[in-house]
Jmol script that loads the backbone (N, CA, C; Angstrom):
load data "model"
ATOM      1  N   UNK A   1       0.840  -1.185   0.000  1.00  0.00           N
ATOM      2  CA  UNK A   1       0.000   0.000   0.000  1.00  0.00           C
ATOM      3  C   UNK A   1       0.885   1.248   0.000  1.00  0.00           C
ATOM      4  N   UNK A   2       0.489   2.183  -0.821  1.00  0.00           N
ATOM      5  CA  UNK A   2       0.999   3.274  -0.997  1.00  0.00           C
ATOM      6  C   UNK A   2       1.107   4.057   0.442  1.00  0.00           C
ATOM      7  N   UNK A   3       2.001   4.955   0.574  1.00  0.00           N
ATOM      8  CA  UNK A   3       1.993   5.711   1.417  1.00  0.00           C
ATOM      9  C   UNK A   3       1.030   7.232   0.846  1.00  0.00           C
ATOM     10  N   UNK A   4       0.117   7.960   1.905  1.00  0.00           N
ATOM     11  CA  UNK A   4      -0.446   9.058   1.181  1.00  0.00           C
ATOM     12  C   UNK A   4       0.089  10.099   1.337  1.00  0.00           C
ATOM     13  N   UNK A   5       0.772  10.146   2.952  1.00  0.00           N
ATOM     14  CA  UNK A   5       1.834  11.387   3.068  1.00  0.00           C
ATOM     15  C   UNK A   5       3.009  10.988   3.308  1.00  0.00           C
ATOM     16  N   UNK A   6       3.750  12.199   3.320  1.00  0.00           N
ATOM     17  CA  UNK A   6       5.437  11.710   3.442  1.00  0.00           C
ATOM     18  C   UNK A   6       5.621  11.325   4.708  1.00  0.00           C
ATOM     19  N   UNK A   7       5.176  11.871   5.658  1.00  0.00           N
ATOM     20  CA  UNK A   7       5.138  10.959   7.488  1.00  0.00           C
ATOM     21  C   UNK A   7       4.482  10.196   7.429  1.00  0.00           C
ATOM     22  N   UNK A   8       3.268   9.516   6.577  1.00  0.00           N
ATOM     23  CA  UNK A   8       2.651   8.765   7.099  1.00  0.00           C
ATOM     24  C   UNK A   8       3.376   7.902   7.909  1.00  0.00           C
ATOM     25  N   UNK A   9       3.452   6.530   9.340  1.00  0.00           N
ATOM     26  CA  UNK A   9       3.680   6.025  10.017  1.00  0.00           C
ATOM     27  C   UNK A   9       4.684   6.642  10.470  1.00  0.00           C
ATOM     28  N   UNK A  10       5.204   7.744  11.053  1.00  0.00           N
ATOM     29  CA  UNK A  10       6.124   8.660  11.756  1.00  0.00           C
ATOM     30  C   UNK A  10       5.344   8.827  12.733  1.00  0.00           C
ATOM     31  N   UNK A  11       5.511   8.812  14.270  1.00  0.00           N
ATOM     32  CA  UNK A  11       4.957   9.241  15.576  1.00  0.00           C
ATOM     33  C   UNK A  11       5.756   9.833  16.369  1.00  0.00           C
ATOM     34  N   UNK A  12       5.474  10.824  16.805  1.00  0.00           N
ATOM     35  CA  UNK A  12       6.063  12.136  17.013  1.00  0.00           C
ATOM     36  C   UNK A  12       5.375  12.359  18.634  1.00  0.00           C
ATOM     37  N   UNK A  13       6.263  11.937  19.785  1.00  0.00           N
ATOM     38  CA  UNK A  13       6.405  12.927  21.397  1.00  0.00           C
ATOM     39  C   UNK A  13       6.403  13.564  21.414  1.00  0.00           C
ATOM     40  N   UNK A  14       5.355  14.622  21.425  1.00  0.00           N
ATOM     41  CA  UNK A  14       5.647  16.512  21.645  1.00  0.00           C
ATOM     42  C   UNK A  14       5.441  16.994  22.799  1.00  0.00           C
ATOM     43  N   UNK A  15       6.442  17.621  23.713  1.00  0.00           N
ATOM     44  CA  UNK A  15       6.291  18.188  24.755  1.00  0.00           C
ATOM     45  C   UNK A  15       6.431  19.619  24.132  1.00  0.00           C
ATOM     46  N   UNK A  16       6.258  20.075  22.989  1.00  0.00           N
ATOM     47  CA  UNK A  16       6.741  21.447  22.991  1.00  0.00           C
ATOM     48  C   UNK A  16       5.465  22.179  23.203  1.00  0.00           C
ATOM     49  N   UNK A  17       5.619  23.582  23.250  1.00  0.00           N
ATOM     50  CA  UNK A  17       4.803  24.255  23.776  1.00  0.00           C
ATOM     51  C   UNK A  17       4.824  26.000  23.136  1.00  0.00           C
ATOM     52  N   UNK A  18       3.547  27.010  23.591  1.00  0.00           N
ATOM     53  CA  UNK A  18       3.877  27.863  22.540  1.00  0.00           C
ATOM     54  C   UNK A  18       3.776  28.381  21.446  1.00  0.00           C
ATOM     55  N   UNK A  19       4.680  28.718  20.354  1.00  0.00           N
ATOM     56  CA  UNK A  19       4.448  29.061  18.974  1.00  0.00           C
ATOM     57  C   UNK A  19       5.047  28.221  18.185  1.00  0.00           C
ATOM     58  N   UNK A  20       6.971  28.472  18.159  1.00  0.00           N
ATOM     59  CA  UNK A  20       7.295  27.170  17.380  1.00  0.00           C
ATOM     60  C   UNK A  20       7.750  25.990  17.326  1.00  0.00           C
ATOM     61  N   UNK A  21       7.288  25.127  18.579  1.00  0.00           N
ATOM     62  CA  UNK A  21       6.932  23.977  18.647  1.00  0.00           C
ATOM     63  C   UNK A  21       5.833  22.794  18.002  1.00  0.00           C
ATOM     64  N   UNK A  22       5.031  23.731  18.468  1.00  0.00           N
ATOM     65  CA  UNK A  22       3.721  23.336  18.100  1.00  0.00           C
ATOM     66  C   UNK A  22       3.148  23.612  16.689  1.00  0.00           C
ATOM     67  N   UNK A  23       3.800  24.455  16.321  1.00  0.00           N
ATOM     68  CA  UNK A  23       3.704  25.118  14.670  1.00  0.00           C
ATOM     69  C   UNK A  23       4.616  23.792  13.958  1.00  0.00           C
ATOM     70  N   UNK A  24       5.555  23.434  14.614  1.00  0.00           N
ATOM     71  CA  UNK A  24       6.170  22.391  13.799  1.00  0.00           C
ATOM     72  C   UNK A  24       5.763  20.839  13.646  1.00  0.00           C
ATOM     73  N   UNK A  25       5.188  20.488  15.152  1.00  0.00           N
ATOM     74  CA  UNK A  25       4.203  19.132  15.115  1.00  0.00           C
ATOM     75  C   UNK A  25       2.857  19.905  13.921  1.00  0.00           C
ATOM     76  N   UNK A  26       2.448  20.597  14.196  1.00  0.00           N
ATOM     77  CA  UNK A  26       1.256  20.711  13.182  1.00  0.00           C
ATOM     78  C   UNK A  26       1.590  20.742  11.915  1.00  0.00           C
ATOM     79  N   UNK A  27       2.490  21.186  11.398  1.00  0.00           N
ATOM     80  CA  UNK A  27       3.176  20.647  10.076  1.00  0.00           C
ATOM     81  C   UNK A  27       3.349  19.472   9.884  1.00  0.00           C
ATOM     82  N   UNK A  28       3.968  18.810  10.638  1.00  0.00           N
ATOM     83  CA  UNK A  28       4.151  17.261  10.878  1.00  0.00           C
ATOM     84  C   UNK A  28       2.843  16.690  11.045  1.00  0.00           C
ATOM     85  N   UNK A  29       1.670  16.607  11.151  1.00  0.00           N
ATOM     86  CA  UNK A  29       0.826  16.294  11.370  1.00  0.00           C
ATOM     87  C   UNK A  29       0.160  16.440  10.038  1.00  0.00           C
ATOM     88  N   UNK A  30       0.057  17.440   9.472  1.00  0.00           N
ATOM     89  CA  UNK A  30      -0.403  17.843   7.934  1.00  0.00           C
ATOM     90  C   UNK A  30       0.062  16.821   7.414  1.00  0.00           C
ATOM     91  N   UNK A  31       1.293  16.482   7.465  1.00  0.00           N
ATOM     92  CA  UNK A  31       2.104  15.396   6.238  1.00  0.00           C
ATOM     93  C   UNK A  31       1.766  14.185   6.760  1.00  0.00           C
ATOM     94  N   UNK A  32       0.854  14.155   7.697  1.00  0.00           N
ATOM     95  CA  UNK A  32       0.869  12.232   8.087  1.00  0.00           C
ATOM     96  C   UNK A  32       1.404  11.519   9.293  1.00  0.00           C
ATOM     97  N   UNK A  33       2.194  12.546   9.823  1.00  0.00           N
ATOM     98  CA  UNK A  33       2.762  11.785  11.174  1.00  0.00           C
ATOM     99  C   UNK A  33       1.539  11.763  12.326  1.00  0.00           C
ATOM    100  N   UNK A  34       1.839  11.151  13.154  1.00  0.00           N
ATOM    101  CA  UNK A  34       0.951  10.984  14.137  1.00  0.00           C
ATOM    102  C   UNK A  34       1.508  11.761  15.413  1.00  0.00           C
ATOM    103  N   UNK A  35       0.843  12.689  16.082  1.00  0.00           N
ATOM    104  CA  UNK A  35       1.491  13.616  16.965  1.00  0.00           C
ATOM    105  C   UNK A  35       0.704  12.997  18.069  1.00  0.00           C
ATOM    106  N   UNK A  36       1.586  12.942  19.086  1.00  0.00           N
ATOM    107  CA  UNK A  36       1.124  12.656  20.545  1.00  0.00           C
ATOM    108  C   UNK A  36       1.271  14.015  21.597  1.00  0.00           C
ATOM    109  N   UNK A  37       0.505  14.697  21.647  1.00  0.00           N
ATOM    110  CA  UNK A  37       0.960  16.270  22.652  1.00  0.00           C
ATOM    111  C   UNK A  37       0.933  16.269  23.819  1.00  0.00           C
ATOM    112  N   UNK A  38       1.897  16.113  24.653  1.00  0.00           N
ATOM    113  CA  UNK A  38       1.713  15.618  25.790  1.00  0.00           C
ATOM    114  C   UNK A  38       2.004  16.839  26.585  1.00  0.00           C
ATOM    115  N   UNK A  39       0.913  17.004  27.610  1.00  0.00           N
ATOM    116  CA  UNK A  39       1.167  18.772  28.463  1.00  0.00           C
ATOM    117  C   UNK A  39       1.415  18.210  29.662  1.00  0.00           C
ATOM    118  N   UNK A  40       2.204  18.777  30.812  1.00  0.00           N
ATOM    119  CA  UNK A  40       2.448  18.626  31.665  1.00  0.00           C
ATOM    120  C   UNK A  40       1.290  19.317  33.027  1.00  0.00           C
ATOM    121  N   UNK A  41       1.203  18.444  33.865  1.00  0.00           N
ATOM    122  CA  UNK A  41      -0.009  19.032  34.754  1.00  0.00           C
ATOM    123  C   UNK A  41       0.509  19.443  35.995  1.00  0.00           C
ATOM    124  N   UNK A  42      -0.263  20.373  36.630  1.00  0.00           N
ATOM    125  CA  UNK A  42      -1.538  20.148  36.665  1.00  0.00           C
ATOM    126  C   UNK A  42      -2.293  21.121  35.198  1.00  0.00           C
ATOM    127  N   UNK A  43      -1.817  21.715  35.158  1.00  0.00           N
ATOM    128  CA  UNK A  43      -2.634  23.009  34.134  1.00  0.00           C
ATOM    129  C   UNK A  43      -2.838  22.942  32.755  1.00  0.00           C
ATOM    130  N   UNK A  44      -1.437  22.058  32.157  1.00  0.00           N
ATOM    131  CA  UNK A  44      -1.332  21.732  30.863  1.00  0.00           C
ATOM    132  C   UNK A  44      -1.166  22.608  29.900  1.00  0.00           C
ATOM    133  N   UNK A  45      -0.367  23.040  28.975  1.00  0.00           N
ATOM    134  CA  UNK A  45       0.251  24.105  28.426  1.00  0.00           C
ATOM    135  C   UNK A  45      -0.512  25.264  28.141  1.00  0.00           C
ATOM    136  N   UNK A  46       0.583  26.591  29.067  1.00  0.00           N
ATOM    137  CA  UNK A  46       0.188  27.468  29.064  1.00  0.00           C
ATOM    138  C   UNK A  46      -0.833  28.552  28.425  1.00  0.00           C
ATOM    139  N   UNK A  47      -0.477  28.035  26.551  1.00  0.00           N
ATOM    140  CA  UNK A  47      -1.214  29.247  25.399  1.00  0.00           C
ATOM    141  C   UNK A  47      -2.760  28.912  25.636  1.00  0.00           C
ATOM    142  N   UNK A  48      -3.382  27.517  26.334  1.00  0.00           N
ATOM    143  CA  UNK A  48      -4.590  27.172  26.476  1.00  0.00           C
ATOM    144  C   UNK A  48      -5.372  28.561  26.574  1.00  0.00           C
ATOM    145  N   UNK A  49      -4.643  29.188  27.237  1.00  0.00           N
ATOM    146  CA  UNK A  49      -5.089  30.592  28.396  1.00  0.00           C
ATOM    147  C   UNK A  49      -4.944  31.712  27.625  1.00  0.00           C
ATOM    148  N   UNK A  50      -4.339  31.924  26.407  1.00  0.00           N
ATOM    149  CA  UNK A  50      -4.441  32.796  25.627  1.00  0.00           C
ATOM    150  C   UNK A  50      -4.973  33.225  24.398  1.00  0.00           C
ATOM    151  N   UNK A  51      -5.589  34.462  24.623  1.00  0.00           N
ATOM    152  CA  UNK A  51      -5.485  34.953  23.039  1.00  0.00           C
ATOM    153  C   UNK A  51      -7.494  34.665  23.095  1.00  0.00           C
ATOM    154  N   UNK A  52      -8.507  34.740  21.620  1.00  0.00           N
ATOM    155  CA  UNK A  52      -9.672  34.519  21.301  1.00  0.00           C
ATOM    156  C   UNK A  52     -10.126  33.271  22.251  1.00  0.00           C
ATOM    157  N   UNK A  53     -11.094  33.393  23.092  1.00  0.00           N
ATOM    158  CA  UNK A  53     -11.986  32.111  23.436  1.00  0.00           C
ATOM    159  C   UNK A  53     -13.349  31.787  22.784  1.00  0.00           C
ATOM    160  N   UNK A  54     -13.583  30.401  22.429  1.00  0.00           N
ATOM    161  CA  UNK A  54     -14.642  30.255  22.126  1.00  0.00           C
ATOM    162  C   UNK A  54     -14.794  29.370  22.623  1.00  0.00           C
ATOM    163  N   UNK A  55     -16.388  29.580  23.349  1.00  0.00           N
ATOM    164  CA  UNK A  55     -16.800  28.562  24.694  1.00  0.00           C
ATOM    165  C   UNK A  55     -15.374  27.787  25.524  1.00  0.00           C
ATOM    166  N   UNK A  56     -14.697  28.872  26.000  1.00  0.00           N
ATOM    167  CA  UNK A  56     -13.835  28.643  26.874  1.00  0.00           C
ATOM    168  C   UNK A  56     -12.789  27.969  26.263  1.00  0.00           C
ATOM    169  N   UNK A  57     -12.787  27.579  24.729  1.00  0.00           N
ATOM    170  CA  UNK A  57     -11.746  27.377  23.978  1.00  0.00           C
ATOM    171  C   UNK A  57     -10.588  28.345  23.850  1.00  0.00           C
ATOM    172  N   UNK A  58      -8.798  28.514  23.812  1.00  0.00           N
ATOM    173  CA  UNK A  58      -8.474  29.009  22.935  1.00  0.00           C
ATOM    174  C   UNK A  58      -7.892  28.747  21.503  1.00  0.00           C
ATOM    175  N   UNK A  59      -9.098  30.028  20.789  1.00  0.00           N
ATOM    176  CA  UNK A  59      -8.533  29.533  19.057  1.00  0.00           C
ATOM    177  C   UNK A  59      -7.229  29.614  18.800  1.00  0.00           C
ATOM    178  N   UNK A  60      -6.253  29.872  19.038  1.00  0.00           N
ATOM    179  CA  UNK A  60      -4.999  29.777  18.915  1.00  0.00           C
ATOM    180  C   UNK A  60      -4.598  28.733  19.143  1.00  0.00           C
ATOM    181  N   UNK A  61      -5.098  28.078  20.605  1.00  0.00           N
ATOM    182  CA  UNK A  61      -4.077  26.966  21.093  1.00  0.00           C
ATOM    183  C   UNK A  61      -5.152  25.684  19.931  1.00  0.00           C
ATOM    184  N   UNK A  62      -6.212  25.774  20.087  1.00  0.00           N
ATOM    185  CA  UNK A  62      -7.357  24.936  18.600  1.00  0.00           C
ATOM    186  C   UNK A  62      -5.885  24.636  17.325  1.00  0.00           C
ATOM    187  N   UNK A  63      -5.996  26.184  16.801  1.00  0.00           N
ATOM    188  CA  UNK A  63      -5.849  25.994  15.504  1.00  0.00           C
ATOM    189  C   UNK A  63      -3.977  25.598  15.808  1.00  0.00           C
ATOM    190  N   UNK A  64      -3.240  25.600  16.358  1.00  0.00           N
ATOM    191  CA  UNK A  64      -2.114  25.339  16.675  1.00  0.00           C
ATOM    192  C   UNK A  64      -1.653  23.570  16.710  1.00  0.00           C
ATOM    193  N   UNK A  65      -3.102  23.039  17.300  1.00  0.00           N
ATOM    194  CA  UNK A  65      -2.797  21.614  17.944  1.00  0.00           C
ATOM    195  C   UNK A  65      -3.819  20.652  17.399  1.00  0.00           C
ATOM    196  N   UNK A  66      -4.532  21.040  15.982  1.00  0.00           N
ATOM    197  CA  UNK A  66      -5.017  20.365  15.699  1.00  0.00           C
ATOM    198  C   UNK A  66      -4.506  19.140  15.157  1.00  0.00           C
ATOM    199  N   UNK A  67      -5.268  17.796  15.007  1.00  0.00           N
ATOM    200  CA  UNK A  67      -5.162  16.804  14.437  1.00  0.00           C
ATOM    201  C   UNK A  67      -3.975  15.930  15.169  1.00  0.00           C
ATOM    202  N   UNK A  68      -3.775  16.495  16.571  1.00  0.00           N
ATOM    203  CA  UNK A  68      -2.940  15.867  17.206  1.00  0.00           C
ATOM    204  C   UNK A  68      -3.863  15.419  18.406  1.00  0.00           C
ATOM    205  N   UNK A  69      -2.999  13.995  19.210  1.00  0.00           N
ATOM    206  CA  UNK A  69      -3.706  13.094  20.081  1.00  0.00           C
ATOM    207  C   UNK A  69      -3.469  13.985  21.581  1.00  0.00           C
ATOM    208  N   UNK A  70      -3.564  13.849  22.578  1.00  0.00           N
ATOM    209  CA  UNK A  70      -3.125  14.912  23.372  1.00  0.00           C
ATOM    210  C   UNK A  70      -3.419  13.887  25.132  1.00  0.00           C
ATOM    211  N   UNK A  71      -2.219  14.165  25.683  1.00  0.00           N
ATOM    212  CA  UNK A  71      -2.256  13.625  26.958  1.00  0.00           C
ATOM    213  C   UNK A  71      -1.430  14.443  27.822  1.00  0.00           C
ATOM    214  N   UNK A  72      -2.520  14.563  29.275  1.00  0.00           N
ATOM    215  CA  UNK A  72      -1.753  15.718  30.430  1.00  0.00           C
ATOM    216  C   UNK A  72      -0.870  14.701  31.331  1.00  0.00           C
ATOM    217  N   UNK A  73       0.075  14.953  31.748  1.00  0.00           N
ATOM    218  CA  UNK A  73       0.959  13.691  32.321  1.00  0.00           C
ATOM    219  C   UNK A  73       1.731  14.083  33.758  1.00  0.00           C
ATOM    220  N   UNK A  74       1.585  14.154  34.609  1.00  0.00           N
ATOM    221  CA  UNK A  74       2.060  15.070  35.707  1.00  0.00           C
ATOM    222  C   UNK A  74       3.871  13.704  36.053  1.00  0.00           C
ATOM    223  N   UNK A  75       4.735  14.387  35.587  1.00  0.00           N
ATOM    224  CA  UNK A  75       5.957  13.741  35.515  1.00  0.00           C
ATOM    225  C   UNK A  75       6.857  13.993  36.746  1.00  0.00           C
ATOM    226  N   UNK A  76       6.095  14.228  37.647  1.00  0.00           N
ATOM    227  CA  UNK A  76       6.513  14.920  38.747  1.00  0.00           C
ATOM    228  C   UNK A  76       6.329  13.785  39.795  1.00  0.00           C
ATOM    229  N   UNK A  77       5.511  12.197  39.359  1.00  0.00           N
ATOM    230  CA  UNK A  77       4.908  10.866  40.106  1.00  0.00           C
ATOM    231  C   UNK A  77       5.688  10.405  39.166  1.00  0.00           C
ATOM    232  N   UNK A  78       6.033   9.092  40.181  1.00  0.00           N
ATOM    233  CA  UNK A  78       6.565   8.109  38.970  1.00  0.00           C
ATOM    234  C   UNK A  78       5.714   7.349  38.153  1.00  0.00           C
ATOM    235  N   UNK A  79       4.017   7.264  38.388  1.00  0.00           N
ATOM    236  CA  UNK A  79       3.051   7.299  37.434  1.00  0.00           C
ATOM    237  C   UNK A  79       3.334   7.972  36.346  1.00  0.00           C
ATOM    238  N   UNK A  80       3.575   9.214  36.445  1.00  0.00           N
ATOM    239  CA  UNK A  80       3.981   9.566  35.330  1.00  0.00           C
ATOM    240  C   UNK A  80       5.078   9.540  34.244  1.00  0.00           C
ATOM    241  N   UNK A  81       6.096   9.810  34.654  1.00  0.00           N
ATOM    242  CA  UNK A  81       7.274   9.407  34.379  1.00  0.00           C
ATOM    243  C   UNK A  81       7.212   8.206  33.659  1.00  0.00           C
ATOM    244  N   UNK A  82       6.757   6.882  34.361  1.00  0.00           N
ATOM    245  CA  UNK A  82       6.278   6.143  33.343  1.00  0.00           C
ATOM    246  C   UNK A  82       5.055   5.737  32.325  1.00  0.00           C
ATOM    247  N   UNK A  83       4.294   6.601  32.395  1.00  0.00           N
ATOM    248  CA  UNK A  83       3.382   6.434  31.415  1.00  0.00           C
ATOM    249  C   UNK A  83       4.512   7.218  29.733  1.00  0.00           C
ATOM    250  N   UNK A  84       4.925   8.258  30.366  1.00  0.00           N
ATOM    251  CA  UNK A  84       6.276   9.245  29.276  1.00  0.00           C
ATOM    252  C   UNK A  84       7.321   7.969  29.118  1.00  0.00           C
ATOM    253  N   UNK A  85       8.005   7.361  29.893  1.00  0.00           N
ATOM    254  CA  UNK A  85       8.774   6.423  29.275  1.00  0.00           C
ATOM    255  C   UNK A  85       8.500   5.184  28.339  1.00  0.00           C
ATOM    256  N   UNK A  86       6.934   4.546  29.008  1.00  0.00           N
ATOM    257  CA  UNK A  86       6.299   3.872  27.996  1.00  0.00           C
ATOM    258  C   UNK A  86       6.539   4.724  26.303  1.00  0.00           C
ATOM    259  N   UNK A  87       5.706   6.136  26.278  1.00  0.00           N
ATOM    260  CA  UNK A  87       5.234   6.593  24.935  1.00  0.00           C
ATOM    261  C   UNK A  87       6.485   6.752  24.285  1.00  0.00           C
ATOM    262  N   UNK A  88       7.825   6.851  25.167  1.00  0.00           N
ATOM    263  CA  UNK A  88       9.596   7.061  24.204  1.00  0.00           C
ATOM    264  C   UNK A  88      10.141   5.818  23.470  1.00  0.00           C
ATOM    265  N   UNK A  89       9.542   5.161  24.102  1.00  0.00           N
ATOM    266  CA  UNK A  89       9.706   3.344  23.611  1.00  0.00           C
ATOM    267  C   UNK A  89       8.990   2.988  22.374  1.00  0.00           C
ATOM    268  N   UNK A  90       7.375   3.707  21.887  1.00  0.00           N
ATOM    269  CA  UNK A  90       7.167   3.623  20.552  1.00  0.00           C
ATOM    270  C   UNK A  90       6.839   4.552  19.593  1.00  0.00           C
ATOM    271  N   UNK A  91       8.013   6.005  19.885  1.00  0.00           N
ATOM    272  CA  UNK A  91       7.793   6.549  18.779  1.00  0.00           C
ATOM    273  C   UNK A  91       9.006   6.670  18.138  1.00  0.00           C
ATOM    274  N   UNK A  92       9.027   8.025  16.815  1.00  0.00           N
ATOM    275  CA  UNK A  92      10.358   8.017  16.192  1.00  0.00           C
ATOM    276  C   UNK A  92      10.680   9.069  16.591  1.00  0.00           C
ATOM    277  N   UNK A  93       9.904  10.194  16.731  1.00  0.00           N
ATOM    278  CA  UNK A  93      11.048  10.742  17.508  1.00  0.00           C
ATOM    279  C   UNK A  93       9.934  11.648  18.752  1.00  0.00           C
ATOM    280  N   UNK A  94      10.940  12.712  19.593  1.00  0.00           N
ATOM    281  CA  UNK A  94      10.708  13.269  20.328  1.00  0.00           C
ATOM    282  C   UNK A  94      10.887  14.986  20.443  1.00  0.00           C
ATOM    283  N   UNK A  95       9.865  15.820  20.556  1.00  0.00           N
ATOM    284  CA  UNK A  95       9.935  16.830  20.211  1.00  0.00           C
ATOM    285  C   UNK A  95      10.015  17.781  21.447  1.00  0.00           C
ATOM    286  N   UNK A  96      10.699  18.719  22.165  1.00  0.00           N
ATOM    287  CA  UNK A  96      10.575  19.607  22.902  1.00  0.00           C
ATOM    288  C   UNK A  96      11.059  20.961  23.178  1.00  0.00           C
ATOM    289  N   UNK A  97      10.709  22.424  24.093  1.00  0.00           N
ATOM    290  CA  UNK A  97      11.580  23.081  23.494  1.00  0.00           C
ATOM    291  C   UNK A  97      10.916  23.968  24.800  1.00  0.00           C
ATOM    292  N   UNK A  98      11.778  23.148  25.929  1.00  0.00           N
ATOM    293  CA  UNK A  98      11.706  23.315  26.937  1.00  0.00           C
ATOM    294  C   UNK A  98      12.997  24.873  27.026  1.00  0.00           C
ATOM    295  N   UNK A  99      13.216  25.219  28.583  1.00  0.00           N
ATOM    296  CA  UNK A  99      14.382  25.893  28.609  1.00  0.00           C
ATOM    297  C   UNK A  99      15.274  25.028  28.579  1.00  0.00           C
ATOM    298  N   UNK A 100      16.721  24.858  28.552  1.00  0.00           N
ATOM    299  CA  UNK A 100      17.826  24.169  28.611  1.00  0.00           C
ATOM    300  C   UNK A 100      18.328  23.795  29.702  1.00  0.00           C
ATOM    301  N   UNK A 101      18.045  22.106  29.731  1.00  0.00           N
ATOM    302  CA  UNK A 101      18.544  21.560  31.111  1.00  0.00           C
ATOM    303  C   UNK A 101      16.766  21.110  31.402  1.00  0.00           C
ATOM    304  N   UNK A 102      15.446  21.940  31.424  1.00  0.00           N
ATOM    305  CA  UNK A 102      14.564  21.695  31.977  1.00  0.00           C
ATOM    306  C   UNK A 102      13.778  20.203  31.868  1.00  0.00           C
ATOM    307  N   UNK A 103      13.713  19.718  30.305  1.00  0.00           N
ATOM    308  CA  UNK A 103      13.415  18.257  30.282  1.00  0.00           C
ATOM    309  C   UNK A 103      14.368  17.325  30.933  1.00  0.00           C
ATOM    310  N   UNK A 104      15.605  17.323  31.611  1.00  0.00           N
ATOM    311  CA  UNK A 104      16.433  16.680  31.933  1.00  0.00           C
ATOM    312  C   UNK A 104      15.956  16.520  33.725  1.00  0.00           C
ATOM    313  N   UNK A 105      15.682  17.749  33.895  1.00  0.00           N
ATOM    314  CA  UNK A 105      15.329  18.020  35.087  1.00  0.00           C
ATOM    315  C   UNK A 105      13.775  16.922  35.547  1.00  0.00           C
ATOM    316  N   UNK A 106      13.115  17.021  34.263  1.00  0.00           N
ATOM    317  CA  UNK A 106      11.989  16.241  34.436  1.00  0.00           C
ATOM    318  C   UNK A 106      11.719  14.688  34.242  1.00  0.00           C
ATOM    319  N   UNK A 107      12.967  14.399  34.400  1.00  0.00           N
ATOM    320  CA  UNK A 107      13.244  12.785  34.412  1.00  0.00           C
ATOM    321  C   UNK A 107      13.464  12.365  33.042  1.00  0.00           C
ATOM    322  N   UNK A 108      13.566  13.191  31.795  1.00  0.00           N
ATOM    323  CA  UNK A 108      13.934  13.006  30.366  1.00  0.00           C
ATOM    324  C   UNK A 108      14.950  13.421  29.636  1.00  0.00           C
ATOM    325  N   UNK A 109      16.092  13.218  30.398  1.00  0.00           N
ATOM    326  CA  UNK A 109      17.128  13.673  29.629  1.00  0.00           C
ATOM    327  C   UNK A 109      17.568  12.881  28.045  1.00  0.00           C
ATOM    328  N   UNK A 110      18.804  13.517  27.633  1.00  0.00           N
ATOM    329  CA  UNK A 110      19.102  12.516  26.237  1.00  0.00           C
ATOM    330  C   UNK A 110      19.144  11.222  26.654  1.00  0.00           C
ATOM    331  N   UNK A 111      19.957  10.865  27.490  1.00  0.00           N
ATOM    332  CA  UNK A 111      20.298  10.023  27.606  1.00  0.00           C
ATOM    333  C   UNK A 111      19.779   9.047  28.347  1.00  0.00           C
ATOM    334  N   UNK A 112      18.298   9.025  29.133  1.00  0.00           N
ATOM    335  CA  UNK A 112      17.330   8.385  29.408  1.00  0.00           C
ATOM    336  C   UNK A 112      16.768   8.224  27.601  1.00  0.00           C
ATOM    337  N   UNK A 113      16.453   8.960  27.119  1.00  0.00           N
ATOM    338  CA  UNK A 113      15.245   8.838  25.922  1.00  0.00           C
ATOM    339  C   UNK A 113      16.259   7.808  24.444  1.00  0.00           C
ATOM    340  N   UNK A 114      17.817   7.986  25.051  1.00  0.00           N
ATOM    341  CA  UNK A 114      18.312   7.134  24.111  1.00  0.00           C
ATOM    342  C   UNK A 114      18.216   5.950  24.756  1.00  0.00           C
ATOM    343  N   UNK A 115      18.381   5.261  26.044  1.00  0.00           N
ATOM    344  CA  UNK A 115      18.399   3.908  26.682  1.00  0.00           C
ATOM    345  C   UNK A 115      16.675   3.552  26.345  1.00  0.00           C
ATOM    346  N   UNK A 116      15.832   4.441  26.122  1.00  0.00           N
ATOM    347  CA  UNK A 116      14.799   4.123  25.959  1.00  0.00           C
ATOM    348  C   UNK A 116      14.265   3.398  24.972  1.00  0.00           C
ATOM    349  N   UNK A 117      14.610   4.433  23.758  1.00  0.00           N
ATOM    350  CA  UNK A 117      14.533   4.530  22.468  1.00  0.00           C
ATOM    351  C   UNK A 117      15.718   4.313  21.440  1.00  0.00           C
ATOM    352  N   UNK A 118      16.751   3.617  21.273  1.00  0.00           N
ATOM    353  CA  UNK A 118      18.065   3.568  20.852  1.00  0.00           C
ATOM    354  C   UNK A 118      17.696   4.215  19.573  1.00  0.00           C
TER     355      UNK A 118
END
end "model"
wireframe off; spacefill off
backbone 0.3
color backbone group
């Protein structure tokens, strides 16, 4: 069977957050990959809270994160932590764009997500 987009079967960890993070899974998502958006809790990424609401929606954070799967994950339990180490184990890659040092801080450094994910 043909492939229809160029990601098709590409699955994509996104912790990113914001403008161009999320601008880049949604590209990736256009072409076929499968985006997993994973927000950190309790609150779950910030832009939720910004900008046009509709019925308590924001259209920004809408039109930003569409067509992606989306899970809040509080990585702060080791519930969590491993539900995130499970999802590093079956994708291709991993997207974030944290401050520097901060995903490391959150139990995901490189070098956890490479023993994970070789």
């Amino acid at each position: 069977m043909a492939k229809k987009h160029i990601l098709d079967g590409i699955r994509v960890l996104d912790f990113s957050q914001h403008v161009a993070g999320p601008g880049c899974t949604k590209m990736m998502a256009e072409m076929g990959a499968e985006i997993i958006k994973l927000e950190l809790a309790p609150a779950g990424e910030q832009i939720r809270q910004v900008g046009l609401k509709i019925n308590d929606r924001s259209v920004y954070f809408i039109q930003q994160n569409r067509g992606k799967k989306s899970l809040c994950v509080d990585m702060r339990t080791d519930e969590g932590k491993q539900i995130v180490y499970d999802l590093v184990k079956q994708v291709d890659i991993v997207i974030e764009n944290f401050a520097p040092g901060a995903i490391a801080r959150l139990g995901l450094p490189w070098e956890k997500v490479h023993e994970l994910n070789p």
